[in-house]
C-alpha positions as CSV (number, residue, x, y, z in Angstrom):
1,X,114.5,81.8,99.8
2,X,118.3,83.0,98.8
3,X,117.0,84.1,94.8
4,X,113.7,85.4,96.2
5,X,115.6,88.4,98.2
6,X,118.4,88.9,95.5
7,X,115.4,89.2,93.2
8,X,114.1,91.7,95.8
9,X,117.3,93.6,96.2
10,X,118.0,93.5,92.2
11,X,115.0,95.4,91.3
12,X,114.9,97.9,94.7
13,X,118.3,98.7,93.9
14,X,117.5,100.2,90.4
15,X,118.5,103.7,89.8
16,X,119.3,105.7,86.7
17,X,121.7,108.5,85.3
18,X,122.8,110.3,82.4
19,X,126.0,109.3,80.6
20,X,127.2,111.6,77.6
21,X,128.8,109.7,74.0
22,X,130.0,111.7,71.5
23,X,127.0,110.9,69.2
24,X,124.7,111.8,71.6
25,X,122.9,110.9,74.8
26,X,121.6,107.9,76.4
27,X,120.2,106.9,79.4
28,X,122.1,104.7,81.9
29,X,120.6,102.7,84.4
30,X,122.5,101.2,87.1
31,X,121.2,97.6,88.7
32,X,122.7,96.1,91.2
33,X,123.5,92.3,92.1
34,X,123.6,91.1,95.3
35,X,124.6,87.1,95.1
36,X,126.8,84.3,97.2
37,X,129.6,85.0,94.4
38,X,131.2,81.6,97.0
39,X,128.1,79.0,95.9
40,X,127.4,77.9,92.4
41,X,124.2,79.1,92.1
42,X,125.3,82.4,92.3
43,X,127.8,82.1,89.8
44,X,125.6,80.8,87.6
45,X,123.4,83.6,88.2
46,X,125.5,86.7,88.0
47,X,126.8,85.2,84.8
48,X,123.7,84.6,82.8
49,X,122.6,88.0,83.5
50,X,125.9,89.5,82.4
51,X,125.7,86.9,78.9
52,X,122.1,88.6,79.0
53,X,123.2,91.5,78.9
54,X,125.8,91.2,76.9
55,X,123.4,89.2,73.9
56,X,120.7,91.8,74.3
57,X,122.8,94.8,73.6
58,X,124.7,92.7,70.3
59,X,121.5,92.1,68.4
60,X,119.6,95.4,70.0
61,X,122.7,97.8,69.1
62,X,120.2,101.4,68.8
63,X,118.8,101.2,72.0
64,X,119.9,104.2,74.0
65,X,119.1,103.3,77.4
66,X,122.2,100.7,79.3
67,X,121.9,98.4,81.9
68,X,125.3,98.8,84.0
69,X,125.7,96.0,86.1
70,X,127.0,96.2,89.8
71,X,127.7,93.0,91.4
72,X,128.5,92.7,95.2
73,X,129.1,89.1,96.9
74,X,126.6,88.3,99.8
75,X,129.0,85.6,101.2
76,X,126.2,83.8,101.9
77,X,124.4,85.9,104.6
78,X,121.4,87.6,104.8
79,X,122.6,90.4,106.5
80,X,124.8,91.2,104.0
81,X,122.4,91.0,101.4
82,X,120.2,93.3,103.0
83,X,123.1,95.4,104.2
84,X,123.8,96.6,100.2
């Protein structure tokens, strides 16, 4: 029950912006992370998507849209969760 609404928080949460580099423009699109940063599921969680992330962009280098990754710690409640 706990993945299925950080599932459903991670994707309503998604919103995007324009960041400037000096080469040009791209894209940046902000996602955010709600997980219990205090059990080990979430840990596990918040940092496979980070490695994810992190492996995507090595191998994928030209893409000019970003994921930027904003975690927030539901201490395990629900209210919380729904709260961010």
């Amino acid at each position: 029950m706990e993945i299925l609404v950080i599932f459903i928080l991670l994707f309503s949460t998604i919103k995007s912006g324009i960041a400037y580099r000096n080469d040009g423009v791209f894209k940046e699109v902000k996602v955010g992370l709600v997980v219990n940063l205090g059990s080990i599921e979430g840990k596990i969680f918040k940092t496979s998507f980070s490695l994810a992330l992190s492996d995507f962009y090595r191998i994928n280098n030209g893409y000019e849209t970003r994921v930027a990754l904003s975690s927030r710690d539901s201490q395990g409640d629900l209210l919380i969760a729904l709260d961010a």
